[in-house]
C-alpha positions, 0 to 999 in steps of 0.5 A: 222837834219842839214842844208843840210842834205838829207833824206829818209823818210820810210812811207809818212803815212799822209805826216806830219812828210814829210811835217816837214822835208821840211820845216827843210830842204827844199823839195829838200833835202827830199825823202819819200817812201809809199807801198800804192799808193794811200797814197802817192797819199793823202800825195802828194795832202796834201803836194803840198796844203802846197807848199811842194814838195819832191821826193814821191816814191811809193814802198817797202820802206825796199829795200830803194831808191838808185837813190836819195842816199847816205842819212845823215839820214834814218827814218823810220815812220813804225816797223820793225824786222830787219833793213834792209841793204840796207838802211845802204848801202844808208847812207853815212859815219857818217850818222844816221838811226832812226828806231823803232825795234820790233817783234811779241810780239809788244813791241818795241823801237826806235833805233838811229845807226851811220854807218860808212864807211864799211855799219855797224851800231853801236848805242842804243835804246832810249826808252820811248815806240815808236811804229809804225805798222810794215812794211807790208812784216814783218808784222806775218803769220795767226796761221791757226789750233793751234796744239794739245795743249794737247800734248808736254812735260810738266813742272813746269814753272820757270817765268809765262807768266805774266811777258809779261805784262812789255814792256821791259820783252816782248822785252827782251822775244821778242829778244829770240823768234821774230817770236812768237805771243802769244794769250790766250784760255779760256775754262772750266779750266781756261785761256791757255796762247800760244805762237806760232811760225808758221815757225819754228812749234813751241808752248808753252801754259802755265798756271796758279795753284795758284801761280805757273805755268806750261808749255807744249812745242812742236815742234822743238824748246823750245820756253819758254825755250828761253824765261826764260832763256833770261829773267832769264839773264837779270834779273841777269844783273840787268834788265837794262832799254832799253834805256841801250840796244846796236844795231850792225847791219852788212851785217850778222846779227842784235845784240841788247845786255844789259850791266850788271848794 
C-alpha cells in the first residue's frame, strides 16, 4: 500500500487486518464490507475502542461497494471461485486486487492482479498455501442421496486419487473440476474415494487394488476424465509451482494457466 491509497477491504471478520490498514492509511481511506451484521457490529465496536473509524458496510461483499469507489486496492479476507467483476470495475486504472482463488477441493492460492483501464485483470498466484473460508454464496451444495455407485462405466485409472493429498495437484485437479467435493466411503471392501459434482449430476468413485486403481464414472460429464488429463498435462510442463500460475480475469470469464517449465 501507499500513502493515499483507498481500499475495499472484503471481510471485516475481527476487524485486525481493518484495523492494520487504518493505521497504514488512515480510517478515512479504508471501507470493509461484512455479510454477518452482527460481525461487523463486534469489528466496529473493536475498532472505535481503538480510535479507528472506517466506512463499515454491511453486505454482499462479491457485489463490491460502488458509492465509496474507485479503489487502488481490493483485498478480500475470504475465498472465493471466481473473482467477482464487479470489484475490477470498482478499481481504478493500475489499481491491484488481492484475492485468494480456490475451489470445492479446498486447495487454494492468493492472487495479486493488476487492472487496467478496460476493467480486465492480468497478474499470478503468489503461493505459500493462503486459505480463507470461502465467501458464503460460493460456499458447495449439500450432496444430499449419493447416486448408485455401483453403476457407471468402469476403468483402469491412469492417476489414483492419492495424488490429491499434494496441495498444488489438488488445485491443478480443481481448475478441471471446480464444482466437485470429494469424500471417501469405508465399507467391508475397503475404501471408496468419491468425487461428486452435484449441479452438473456428475461422480467419479475410485479405488485402490494394490498398486493400481480403478474408477467407475456417471453422469453427464467424466469428471476424473478431466482430472488425469489436467493433472497428466501439467506434469508433462514440468509440474511448475503455483506461484509460476498466470490469472486473466475479463468480464467473460476467469483463466488460471501454467507455463512449461
Amino acid at each position: 500500500m501507499e500513502d493515499g491509497n483507498r481500499v475495499l477491504e472484503i471481510g471485516t471478520g475481527t476487524g485486525y487486518s481493518t484495523g492494520l490498514m487504518c493505521h497504514r492509511l488512515g480510517d478515512e481511506l479504508v471501507t470493509s464490507m461484512e455479510v454477518d451484521p452482527e460481525v461487523s457490529g463486534r469489528a466496529g465496536t473493536a475498532l472505535g475502542a481503538c480510535g479507528y473509524f472506517p466506512e463499515l458496510v454491511v453486505g454482499d461483499g462479491l457485489a463490491g461497494q460502488k458509492d465509496s469507489a474507485p479503489y487502488d486496492r481490493v483485498i478480500a479476507t475470504c475465498g472465493v471461485m471466481e473473482l467477482p467483476h464487479t470489484w475490477l470495475e470498482q478499481t481504478k486504472p493500475g489499481g491491484i486486487v488481492l484475492a485468494t482463488l480456490c475451489g470445492w477441493l479446498y486447495s487454494s492460492a492468493l492472487a495479486r492482479l493488476t487492472v487496467d483501464a478496460d476493467s480486465v485483470a492480468r497478474g499470478r498466484l503468489l503461493g505459500g498455501q493462503v486459505s480463507f473460508m470461502l465467501a458464503r454464496p460460493q460456499l458447495p451444495p449439500a450432496l444430499g442421496i449419493l447416486p448408485d455407485l455401483e453403476s457407471g462405466e468402469e476403468r483402469a485409472a491412469r492417476i489414483g486419487t492419492d495424488v490429491l493429498d499434494d496441495w498444488t495437484a489438488r488445485f491443478v485437479a480443481q481448475l478441471a473440476v471446480p464444482r466437485t467435493q470429494r469424500l471417501s466411503l469405508s465399507g467391508s471392501d475397503g475404501t471408496e474415494h468419491v468425487l461428486i459434482d452435484v449441479e452438473a449430476g456428475a461422480w467419479a468413485a475410485l479405488a485402490q487394488h494394490g498398486k493400481e486403481w480403478t474408477v467407475r464414472q456417471g453422469g453427464p460429464v467424466r469428471l476424473w476424465d478431466a482430472v488425469e488429463d489436467h493433472l497428466l498435462r501439467w506434469r508433462a510442463d514440468g509440474a511448475p509451482a503455483l506461484d509460476r500460475f498466470e490469472v486473466l480475469v475479463t468480464p467473460e470469464a476467469q483463466r488460471i494457466n501454467w507455463p512449461k517449465v
